[in-house]
N, C-alpha and C positions, 0 to 999 in steps of 0.2 A: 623694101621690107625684107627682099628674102636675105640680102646684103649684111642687114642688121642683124636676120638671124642667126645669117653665117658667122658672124661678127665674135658674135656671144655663145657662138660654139653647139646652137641647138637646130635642129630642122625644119623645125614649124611651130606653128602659134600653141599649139597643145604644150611642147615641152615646156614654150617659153613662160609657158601659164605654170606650170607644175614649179618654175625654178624659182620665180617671184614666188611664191607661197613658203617656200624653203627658206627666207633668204629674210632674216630678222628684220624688223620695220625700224625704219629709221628715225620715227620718232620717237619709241622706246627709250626710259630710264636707268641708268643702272641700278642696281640695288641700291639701298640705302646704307651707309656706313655706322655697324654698329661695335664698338669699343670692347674691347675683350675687359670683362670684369678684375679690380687690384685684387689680388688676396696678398694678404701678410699674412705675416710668419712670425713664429718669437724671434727668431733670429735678425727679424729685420723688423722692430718697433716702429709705430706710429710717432710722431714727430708732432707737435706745433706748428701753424707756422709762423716763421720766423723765427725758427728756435734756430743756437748756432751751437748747442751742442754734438760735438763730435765724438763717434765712437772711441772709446781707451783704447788703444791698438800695443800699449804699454812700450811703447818704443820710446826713449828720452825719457822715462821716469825714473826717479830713484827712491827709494825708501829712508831716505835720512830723518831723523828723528830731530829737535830743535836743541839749543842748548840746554843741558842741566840748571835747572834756577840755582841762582847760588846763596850758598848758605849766609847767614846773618855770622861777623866776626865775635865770638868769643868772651862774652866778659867774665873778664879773670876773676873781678869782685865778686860778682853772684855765685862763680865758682867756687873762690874762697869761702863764703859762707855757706853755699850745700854742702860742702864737704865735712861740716861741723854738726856733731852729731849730739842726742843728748847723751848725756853724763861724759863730756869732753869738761876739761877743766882749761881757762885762757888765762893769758898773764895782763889782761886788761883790767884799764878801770878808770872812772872819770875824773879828770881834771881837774872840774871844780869851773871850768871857765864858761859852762853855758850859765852860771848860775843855777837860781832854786828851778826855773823851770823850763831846764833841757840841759841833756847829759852828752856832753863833750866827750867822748872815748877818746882814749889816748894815742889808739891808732885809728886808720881809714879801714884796714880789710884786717877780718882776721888772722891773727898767726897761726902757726903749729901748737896744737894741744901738748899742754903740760902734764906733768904729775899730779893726778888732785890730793895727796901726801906732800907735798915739793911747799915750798915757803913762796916760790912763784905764782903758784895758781890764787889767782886773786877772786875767779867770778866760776861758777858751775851750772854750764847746761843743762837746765831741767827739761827743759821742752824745743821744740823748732816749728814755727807753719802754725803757730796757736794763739790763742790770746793767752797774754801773759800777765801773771798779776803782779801786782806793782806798792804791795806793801812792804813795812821794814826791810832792808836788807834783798830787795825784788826788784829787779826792772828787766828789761828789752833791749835789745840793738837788733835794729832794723836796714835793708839793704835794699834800695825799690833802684833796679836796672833801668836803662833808657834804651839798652838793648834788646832786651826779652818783653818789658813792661811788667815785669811779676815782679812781686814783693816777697823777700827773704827774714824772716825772723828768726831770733835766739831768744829765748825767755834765759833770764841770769838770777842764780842767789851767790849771794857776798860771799866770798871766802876770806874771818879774818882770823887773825894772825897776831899776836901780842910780841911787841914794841915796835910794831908800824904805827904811823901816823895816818890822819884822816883829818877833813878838813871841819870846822864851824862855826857857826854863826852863834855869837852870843849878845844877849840882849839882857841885863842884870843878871840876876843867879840862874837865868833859864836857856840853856844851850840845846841849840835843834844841831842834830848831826847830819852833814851830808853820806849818806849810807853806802851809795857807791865809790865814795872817791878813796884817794891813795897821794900820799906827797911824803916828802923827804920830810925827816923829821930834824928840823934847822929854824933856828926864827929867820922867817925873810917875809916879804911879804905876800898877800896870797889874794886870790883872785875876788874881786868883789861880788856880793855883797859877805864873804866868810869874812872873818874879823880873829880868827881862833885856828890852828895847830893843836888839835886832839889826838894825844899820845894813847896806846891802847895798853891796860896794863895787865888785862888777864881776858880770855876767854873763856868760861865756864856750863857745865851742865845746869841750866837754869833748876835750882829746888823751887818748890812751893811758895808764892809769897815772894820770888827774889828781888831785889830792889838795891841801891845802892853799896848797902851796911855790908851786902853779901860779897864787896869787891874790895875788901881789904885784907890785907896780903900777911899780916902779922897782928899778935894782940898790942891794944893798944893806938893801932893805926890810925893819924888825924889827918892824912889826905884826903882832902875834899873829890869825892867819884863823881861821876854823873855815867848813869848807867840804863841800857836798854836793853830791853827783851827782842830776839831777834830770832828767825829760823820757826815761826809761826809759836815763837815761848819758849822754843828749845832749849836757845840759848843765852846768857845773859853776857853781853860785851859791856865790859867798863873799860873807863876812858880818864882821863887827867890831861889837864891843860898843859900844855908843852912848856918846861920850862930850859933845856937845854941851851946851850950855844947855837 
């Protein structure tokens, strides 16, 4: 015993009692482990999980912008007829070869405005983009793009002109004039259903009442006229059957 006490470094049973009481039990716990609570921060957001988004750190990006859409090519046609204004005068006119019901223009686009004084200006822009009326001496030329998809209008009145020719259709003593057309004044043959070469032999201030009697050129006159009010009656165009070469 005393061996043991010497052992463990105390003198006697009293110490040795004092030292065990000192001297933490050995079947004692440790504390319990408790997790220090997450806080977040803005700077460090909440997340999903499974989310694999990563913070922009902007490194490897670049600001490039995508290409410019590109523009639709140009049509020259719809060009050529916005640029045509009203009271422009054109050296157009029809053919005669759609027949009575569709008007053949002589050209595809329009030309450069003429003089509406000049003996060229055949037709004058009254209106553009409108409905256009289409009595005596009245029609349209219309442009629909496959580029743009819009539709171009020209509302037209006749410009005539005395000793041009124009084309007709005659059927006994009663001749319907083709209003917008225009042809050399030659006998040849001419587009069906016309049957007639209508020489113009005057254009006049329509008076009161005017009618054919009003298109004779001299006293006496026994040329057969055929004559129409035109220009909403303004005007009276007389006409004779071609008899030239």
């Amino acid at each position: 015993m005393l061996s043991i006490l010497t052992w463990l470094g105390v003198s006697n049973a009293t110490e040795l009692k004092d030292l065990l009481a000192d001297s933490p039990s050995s079947s004692s716990s440790p504390a319990p482990y408790r997790p220090s609570p997450t806080v977040y921060t803005p700077d460090t957001p909440d997340t999903e999980e499974g989310s694999t988004d990563t913070p922009d750190t902007g490194e490897g990006s670049t600001d490039e912008s995508g290409p410019e859409p590109s523009r639709p090519t140009p049509d020259p046609t719809e060009e050529a007829f916005k640029a045509i204004s009203a009271g422009d005068c054109l050296a157009v006119y029809d053919t005669g070869r759609g027949g009575t019901t569709s008007i053949d223009w002589s050209v595809d686009v329009p030309p450069d405005p003429v003089s509406c004084a000049g003996e060229q200006a055949l037709v004058r822009v009254t209106a553009t983009d409108t409905t256009c009326p289409t009595s005596y001496g009245k029609s349209y030329w219309s442009y629909r793009s496959a580029t743009s998809g819009n539709t171009t209008k020209l509302c037209l009145t006749r410009i005539y002109h005395a000793t041009y020719c124009m084309l007709g259709q005659q059927s006994g003593d009663s001749i319907s004039l083709a209003m917008m057309t225009a042809v050399a004044c030659r006998r040849e043959p001419v587009p069906t259903p016309y049957n007639q070469i209508m020489h113009i032999t005057g254009v006049y201030r329509a008076p009161e009442g005017a009618n054919a009697n009003n298109c004779r050129r001299v006293a006496g006159d026994q040329t057969r006229y055929w004559a129409w009010l035109v220009d909403d009656g303004a005007t009276l165009l007389c006409t004779t059957i071609y008899q030239g070469g």
